[in-house]
C-alpha angles and dihedrals in degrees: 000000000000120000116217115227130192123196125198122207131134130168169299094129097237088052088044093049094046091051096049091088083055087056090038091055089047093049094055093041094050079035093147083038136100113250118193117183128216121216162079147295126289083031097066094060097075086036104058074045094056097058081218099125132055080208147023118202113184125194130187098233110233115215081241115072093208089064085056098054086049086056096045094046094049084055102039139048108231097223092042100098134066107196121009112193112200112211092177098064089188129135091257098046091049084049092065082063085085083067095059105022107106087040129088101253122124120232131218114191145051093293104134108254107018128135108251107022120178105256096191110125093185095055099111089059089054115090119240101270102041081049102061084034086064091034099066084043081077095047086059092252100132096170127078109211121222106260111227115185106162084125093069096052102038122081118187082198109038117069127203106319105206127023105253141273102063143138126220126228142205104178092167145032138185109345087216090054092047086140091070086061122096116216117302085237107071091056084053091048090047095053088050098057086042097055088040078067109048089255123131128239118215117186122198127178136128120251090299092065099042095095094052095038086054086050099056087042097057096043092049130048093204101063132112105199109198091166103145094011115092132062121227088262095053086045090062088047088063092044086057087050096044130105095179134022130176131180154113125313082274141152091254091046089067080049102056081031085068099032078071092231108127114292127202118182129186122225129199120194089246091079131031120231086199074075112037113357116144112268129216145113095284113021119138125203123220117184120199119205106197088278109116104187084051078056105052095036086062095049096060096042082054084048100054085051086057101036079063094047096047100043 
């Protein structure tokens, strides 16, 4: 008989993209199952790609955690699922466990009193990846399952968005997270060597980044802004079409890290990419301690390293 299976797992999109091999490894192993996804827009956008769900429920998160349980139970039947693996492990995800707690279904998480909590005390030190990895040991999944995402990258519609070469960048990040973001000037010093060099700039960001990505545009001829312009799934289509990529510690970096095109990621000292950096086959860490001119040493060194590859 089928087992019916629920995963939780919201945003933010780089949080979304690192647990998708945990989802991957639960929908292999629950491979003949029924697998529903909790959520939110833009996330169910690569989820209703991947073909992974039977179904998709999303939900508007409230700022109080009781009006999401209303939401979840009007959508849900409390008894309808046998195993719910929570891949937020937040305290409002763990919060959703009430709903759940005098039925038979199994629990997969850090909510207090489930059945298979995750008994790891060193599981805030662990970064993302290695976490969920631990998390679904408890839940008696061993195997890690190979994580295959051509689907995400791939379009059967769109061509090839930008002439190449070009180089991608994410010159912001959350603007209530500033703090993750190194200085504006060294993008702008970045689009002008590029275009120095015949090489294209291309800028993405949501409406948080618009004012920095205007700025770079209107200092630089060689630039494609496309701040504002593409949807997360679009996003993903020019991943799949990028050699290079740099940016902040920000949600579309974990989405060019997994494409597999090079991958350089900022780092300021106020978050710990032992804990969340970007993964993929060619992704690159620069850390930047307060010191603009070592920044900015180390970016033209890394540069010099690209000008070489693109050219």
């Amino acid at each position: 008989m089928k087992k019916k299976i629920l995963i939780i797992k919201f945003g933010g999109l780089g949080d979304f993209i690192l647990s998708l091999h945990a989802i991957n490894t639960v929908r292999k192993f629950h491979a003949k199952d029924d697998i529903a996804l909790l959520t939110e827009r833009p996330y169910d956008l690569i989820a209703n790609k991947s073909g992974w769900f039977k179904d998709i429920i999303k939900i508007k998160r409230s700022p109080f955690y009781f009006l999401d349980k209303i939401k979840i139970k009007s959508r849900i039947k409390e008894s309808e699922f046998d195993i719910i693996y929570d891949f937020q492990t937040s305290k409002r995800s763990s919060s959703y466990y009430s709903i759940f707690r005098n039925t038979k279904t199994k629990w997969s998480g850090v909510a207090e009193g489930c059945s298979n909590y995750h008994l790891n005390q060193n599981r805030n030190q662990m970064h993302t990846l290695e976490r969920q990895k631990d998390q679904l040991i408890f839940s008696e999944i061993h195997k890690s399952f190979e994580l295959k995402v051509d689907w995400l990258f791939q379009s059967k519609i769109m061509k090839d968005m930008v002439a190449k070469p070009f180089v991608v960048l994410a010159p912001g990040g959350s603007a209530k997270r500033k703090y993750k973001r190194i200085p504006s000037e060294i993008f702008m010093e970045i689009s002008k060597i590029l275009e120095k060099n015949e090489i294209m700039t291309v800028l993405v960001g949501t409406k948080e980044e618009k004012k920095i990505c205007d700025k770079i545009q209107n200092q630089c001829d060689r630039v494609i802004n496309l701040c504002e312009k593409l949807d997360i799934l679009e996003l993903a289509i020019l991943a799949g079409q990028s050699e290079v990529a740099i940016g902040n510690d920000t949600g579309p970096m974990h989405l060019f890290g997994l494409s597999g095109c090079k991958t350089i990621v900022f780092f300021t000292k106020f978050s710990n990419p032992d804990l969340c950096s970007p993964r993929g086959k060619d992704v690159q860490i620069i850390k930047f301690d307060g010191n603009k001119n070592n920044l900015m040493r180390k970016t033209m060194c890394l540069l010099t390293e690209l000008n070489e590859q693109l050219s």
